[in-house]
C-alpha positions in Angstrom: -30.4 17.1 -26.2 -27.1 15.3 -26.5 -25.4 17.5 -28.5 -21.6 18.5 -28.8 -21.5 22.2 -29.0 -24.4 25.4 -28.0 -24.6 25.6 -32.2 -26.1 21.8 -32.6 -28.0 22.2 -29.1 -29.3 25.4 -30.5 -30.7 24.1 -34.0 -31.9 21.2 -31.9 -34.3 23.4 -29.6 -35.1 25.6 -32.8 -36.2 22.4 -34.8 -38.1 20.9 -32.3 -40.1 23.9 -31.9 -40.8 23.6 -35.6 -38.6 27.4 -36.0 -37.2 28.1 -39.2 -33.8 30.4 -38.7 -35.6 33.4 -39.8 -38.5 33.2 -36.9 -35.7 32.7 -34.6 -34.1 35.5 -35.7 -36.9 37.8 -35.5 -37.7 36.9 -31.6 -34.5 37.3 -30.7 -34.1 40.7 -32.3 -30.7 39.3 -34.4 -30.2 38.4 -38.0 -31.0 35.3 -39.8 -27.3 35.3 -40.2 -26.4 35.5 -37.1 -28.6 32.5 -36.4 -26.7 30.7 -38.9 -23.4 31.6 -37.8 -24.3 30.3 -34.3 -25.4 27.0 -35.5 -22.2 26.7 -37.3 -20.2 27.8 -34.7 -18.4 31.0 -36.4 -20.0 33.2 -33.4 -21.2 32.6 -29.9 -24.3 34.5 -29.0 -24.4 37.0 -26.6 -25.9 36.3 -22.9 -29.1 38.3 -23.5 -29.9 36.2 -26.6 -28.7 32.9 -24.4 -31.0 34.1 -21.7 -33.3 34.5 -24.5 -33.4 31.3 -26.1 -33.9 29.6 -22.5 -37.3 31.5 -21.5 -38.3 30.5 -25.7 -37.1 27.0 -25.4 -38.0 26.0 -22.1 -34.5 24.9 -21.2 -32.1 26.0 -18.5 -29.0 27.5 -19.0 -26.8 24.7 -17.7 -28.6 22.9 -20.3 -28.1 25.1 -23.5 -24.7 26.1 -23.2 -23.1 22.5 -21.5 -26.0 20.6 -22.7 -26.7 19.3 -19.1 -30.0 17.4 -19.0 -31.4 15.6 -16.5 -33.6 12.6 -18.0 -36.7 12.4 -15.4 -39.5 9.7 -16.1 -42.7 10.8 -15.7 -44.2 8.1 -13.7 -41.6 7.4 -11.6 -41.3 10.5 -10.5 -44.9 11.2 -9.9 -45.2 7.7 -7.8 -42.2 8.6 -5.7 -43.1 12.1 -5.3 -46.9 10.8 -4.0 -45.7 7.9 -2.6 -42.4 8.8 -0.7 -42.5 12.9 -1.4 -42.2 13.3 2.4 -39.0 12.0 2.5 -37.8 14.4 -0.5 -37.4 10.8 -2.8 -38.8 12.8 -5.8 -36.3 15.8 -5.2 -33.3 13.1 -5.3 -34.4 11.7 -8.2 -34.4 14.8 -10.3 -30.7 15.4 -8.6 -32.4 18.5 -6.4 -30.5 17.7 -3.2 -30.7 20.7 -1.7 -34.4 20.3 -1.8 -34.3 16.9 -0.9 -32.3 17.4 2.3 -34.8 20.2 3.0 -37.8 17.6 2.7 -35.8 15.3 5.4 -35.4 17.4 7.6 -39.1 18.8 8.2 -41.0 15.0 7.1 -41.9 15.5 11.1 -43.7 18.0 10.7 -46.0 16.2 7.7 -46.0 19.4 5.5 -43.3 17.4 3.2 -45.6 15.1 2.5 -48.6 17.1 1.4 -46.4 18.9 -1.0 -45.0 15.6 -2.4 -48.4 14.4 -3.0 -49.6 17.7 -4.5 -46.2 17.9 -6.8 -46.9 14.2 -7.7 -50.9 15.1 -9.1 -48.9 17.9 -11.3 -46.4 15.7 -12.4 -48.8 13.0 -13.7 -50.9 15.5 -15.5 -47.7 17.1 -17.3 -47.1 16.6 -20.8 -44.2 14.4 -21.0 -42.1 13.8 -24.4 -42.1 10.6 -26.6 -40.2 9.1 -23.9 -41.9 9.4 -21.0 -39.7 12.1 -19.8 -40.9 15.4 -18.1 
């Protein structure tokens, strides 16, 4: 989702969820044209339909309005999180340091390390993309 502006990154989401404009429209309570004109950048929606199009899309906020994404492999991150989630290397990874330094300061106590093996089971189930990427 490398896109320049919220109107690309928002036809993006909406085409990869197979959405025509209308069906858009209609979830978010909006007009087809009003679809449009985001897309095209005449108008900027309003924060309900942002906060809106994140729960629909799957995406955060950060990443449909600045288009921040972070890229996390599937497999990597499910063998550090297994491997080395006591130590919070998985949370790193994903650029969660908060989280991280939270896994480094109790891998005494072991309960770090349960977790990371539990989160790296549910990463290596999860669908990833074409990529790789979860």
């Amino acid at each position: 989702m490398k896109n320049n502006n919220v109107g690309e990154r928002i036809r993006s989401l909406r085409k990869s969820k197979k959405m025509s404009q209308e069906k858009l429209a209609e979830k978010l309570n909006v007009s087809r044209h009003s679809i449009s004109n985001w897309e095209r950048e005449v108008s900027s929606p309003d924060m309900h339909s942002l906060v809106e199009m994140t729960e629909l899309f799957g995406v955060s906020l950060n990443q449909l309005v600045k288009g921040d994404e972070i890229i996390v492999n599937k497999y990597v991150y499910a063998a550090l999180a297994f491997f080395l989630g006591g130590f919070g290397a998985h949370r790193f990874y994903r650029k969660q340091y908060g989280k991280a330094v939270l896994y480094l300061l109790f891998c005494w106590t072991g309960i770090p390390g349960v977790v990371g093996m539990v989160e790296g089971v549910i990463a290596f189930v999860k669908t990833a993309d074409a990529q790789g990427n979860i």
